[in-house]
N, C-alpha and C positions, 0 to 999 in steps of 0.2 A: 580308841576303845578296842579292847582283843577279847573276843568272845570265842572257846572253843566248844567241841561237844564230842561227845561221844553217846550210842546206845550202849544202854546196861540191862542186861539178865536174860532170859527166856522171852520176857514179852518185847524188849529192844525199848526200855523208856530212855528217852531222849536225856544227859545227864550234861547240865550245862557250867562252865567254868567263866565268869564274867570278873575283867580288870581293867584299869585305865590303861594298863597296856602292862608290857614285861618288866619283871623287879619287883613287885607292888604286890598290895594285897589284892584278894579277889574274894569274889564268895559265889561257891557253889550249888547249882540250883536241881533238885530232885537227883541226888545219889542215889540211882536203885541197886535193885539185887547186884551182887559182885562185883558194884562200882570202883572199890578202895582200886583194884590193881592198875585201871588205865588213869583214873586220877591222878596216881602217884606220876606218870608218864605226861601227864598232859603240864601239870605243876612244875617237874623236873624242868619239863623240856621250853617253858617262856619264863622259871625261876619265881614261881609265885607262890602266896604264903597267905590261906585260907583266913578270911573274918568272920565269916556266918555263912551257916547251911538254911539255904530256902527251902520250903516244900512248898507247890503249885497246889498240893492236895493230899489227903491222906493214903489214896491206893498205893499198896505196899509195893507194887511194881517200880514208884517212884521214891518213896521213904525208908527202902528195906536197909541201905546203908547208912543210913542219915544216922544214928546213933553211934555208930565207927567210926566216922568219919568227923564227926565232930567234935566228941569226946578226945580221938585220937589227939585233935589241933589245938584243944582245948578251945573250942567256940563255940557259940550257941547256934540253936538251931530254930528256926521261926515257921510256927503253922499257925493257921486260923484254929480259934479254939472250937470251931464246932466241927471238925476234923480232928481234933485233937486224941480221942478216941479212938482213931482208928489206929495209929503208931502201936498198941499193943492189945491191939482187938484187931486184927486185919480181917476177919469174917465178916464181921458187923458189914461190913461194905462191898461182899461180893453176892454174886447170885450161889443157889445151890452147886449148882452144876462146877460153878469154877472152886468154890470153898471146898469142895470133895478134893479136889487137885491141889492146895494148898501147901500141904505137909508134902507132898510130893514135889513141888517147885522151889519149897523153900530148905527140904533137906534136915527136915525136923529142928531148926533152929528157932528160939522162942524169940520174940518180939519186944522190943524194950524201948522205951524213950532215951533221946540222949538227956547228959545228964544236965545240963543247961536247955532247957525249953523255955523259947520265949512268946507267949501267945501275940499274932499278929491284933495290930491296933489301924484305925486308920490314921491316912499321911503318910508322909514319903521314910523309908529307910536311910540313914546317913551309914553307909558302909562301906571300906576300902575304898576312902575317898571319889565314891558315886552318889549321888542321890535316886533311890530306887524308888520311883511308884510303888502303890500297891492297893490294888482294886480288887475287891470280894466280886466274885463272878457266880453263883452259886449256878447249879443244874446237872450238873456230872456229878459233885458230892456240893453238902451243903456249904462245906468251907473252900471252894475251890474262890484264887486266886489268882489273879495276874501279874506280875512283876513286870515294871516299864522303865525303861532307862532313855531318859528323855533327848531327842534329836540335837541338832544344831549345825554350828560349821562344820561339825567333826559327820555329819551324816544324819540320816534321817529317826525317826524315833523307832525302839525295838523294844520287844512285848514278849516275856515268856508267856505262853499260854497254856502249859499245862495241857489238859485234857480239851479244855474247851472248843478250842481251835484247828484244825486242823488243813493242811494243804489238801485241797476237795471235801470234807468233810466235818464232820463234829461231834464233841464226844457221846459216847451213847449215854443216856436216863433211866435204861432199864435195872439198874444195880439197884440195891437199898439205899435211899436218900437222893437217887434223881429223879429231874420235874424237868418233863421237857419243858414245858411252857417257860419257865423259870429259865434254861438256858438259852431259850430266844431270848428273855428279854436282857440276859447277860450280853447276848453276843450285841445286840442291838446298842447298850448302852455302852459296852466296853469297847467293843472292836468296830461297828459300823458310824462311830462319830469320828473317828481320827482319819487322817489322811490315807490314801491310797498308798501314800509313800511308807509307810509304818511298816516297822518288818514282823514277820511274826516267825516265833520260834516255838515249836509244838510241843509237846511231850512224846508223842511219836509222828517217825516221818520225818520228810525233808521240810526246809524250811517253805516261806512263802512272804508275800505281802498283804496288806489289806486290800487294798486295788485288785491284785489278782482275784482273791477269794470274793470279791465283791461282785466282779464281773463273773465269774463261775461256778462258785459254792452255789449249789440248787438250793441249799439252808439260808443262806445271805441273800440270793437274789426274791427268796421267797420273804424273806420278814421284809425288804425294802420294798417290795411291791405292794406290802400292805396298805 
């Protein structure tokens, strides 16, 4: 498996490139703001040749290039539909304070869906020869997701987690459409049943494992000690 990443834009959203390895298609996971240029660098450079753009969730920190990038490739792009919304409403999902900053971060560009949307369904992804999980996590927005590429000989299981997850922490509930409650019981059901070994890949930040954050996340140690 070759998974690369890079941060993209001002807020540094974690922009994920996942294939069975170099040559081969791949699909990329939350292209944010000003993602096209290091993509194009990361693609060049292991010779890979995109099947479908994920989004973990609709904040536009993560989905701002998703419509460029996939139109570019000509490939669809998959969000849960009750995020779906937000790809050309990006307010709708933030507090005042950051919406006032918006037009300012974004450089006055308007917000568009790519032109193939495909609403996420449950069951696994068949894409660039991976079978991709896909778990509705709700709690940071309603359609927040996880994307899982399942372990084996080749190595342990890995989890994009978008917002939810985080090395020491978890995503914030305070925006329009979070419940904290709601992303306990996500992280509980999504993240705290699988193995210690399970890697997780965030939306911001360095990576981590479930083992780690289990034994240290004060959010993980508190829902297990319930």
């Amino acid at each position: 498996m070759l998974i690369d990443a890079f941060p993209a834009g001002p807020l540094a959203a974690n922009c994920y490139v996942a294939a069975p390895g170099p040559d081969a298609g791949c699909v990329v996971v939350d292209p944010g703001q000003d993602a096209a240029a290091d993509l194009d660098r990361v693609l060049a450079e292991h010779r890979l040749r995109p099947e479908a753009v994920l989004l973990t969730h609709g904040h536009f920190d993560h989905v701002w290039s998703a419509a460029e990038v996939a139109d570019r490739h000509g490939v669809p792009a998959y969000v849960h539909p009750a995020d779906r919304g937000l790809l050309t409403d990006p307010v709708r999902g933030l507090d005042p304070a950051l919406a006032s900053q918006l037009s300012a971060l974004l450089g006055g560009a308007e917000p568009r869906e790519p032109r193939e949307l495909r609403e996420l369904e449950a069951g696994p992804l068949h894409l660039a020869g991976m079978e991709i999980g896909v778990e509705h996590a709700p709690g940071h927005t309603p359609g927040s997701v996880v994307f899982a590429l399942p372990g084996g000989d080749a190595g342990p299981e890995t989890l994009f987690t978008g917002d939810l997850l985080f090395a020491g922490s978890i995503g914030r509930t305070d925006f329009p459409g979070g419940d904290h409650a709601e992303i306990l019981r996500s992280l509980e059901r999504v993240c705290l049943r699988r193995p210690d070994t399970a890697e997780v890949l965030p939306g911001h930040g360095p990576g981590t494992t479930v083992g780690r954050e289990r034994a240290a996340n004060p959010f993980l140690r508190d829902i297990a000690a319930r």
